[in-house]
C-alpha positions in Angstrom: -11.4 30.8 -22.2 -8.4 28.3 -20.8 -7.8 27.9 -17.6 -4.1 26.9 -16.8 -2.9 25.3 -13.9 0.3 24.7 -11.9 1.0 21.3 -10.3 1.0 22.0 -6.3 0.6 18.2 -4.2 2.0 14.6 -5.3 1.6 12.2 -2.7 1.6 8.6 -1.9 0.8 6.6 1.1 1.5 2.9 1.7 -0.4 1.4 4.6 0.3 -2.1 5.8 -1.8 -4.6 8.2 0.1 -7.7 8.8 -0.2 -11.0 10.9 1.8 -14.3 11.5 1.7 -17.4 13.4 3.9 -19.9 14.0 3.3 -23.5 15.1 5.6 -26.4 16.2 4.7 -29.9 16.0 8.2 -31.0 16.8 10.9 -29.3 18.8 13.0 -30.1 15.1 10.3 -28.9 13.2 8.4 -25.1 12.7 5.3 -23.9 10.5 5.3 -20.0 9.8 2.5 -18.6 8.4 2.5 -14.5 7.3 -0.7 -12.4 6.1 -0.2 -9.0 4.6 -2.6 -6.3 3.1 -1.2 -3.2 1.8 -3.2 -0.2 0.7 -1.3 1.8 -1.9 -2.3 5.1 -2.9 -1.4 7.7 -5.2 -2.3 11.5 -6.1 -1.8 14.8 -7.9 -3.3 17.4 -7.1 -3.6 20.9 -9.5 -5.3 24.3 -7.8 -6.4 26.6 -11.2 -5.0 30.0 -11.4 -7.8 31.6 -12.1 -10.3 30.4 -9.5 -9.9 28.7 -6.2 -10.7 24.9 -6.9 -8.2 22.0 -6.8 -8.5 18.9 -9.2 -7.7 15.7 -8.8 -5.5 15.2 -12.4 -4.9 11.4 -11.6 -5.5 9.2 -8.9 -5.3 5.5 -7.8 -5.9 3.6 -5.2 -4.3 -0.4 -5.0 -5.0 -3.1 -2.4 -2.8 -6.4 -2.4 -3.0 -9.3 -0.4 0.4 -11.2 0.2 0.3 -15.0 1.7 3.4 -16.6 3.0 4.1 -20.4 4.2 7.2 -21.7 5.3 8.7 -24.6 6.8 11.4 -24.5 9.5 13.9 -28.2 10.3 16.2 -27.7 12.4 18.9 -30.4 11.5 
């Protein structure tokens, strides 16, 4: 007996935390500093024709961490 199943929810969500600094040891010169974490998720979900129950066909879920220096002269 085969169940079939109709596609009824795609979603994604991307959540970011970030936080910087800056820092001047000169009035001609600036260092920037960045921090980011992203959460990155992804689903489908199916609900069965016959019967009441929703599957999860694929899912992911992705953190990444981004770092960013700079240097700032003001000439």
């Amino acid at each position: 007996n085969e169940v079939s199943s109709a596609s009824l929810r795609q979603g994604s969500d991307v959540d970011v935390l970030t936080a910087g600094v800056s820092f001047a040891p000169t009035d001609r010169v600036r260092l920037k500093g960045q921090y980011a974490v992203a959460w990155l998720s992804d689903d489908e979900q199916s609900f069965g024709l016959i019967g009441a129950t929703a599957n999860t066909l694929k899912a992911f879920d992705q953190r990444s961490h981004v770092v960013t220096l700079a240097v700032s002269v003001i000439f």
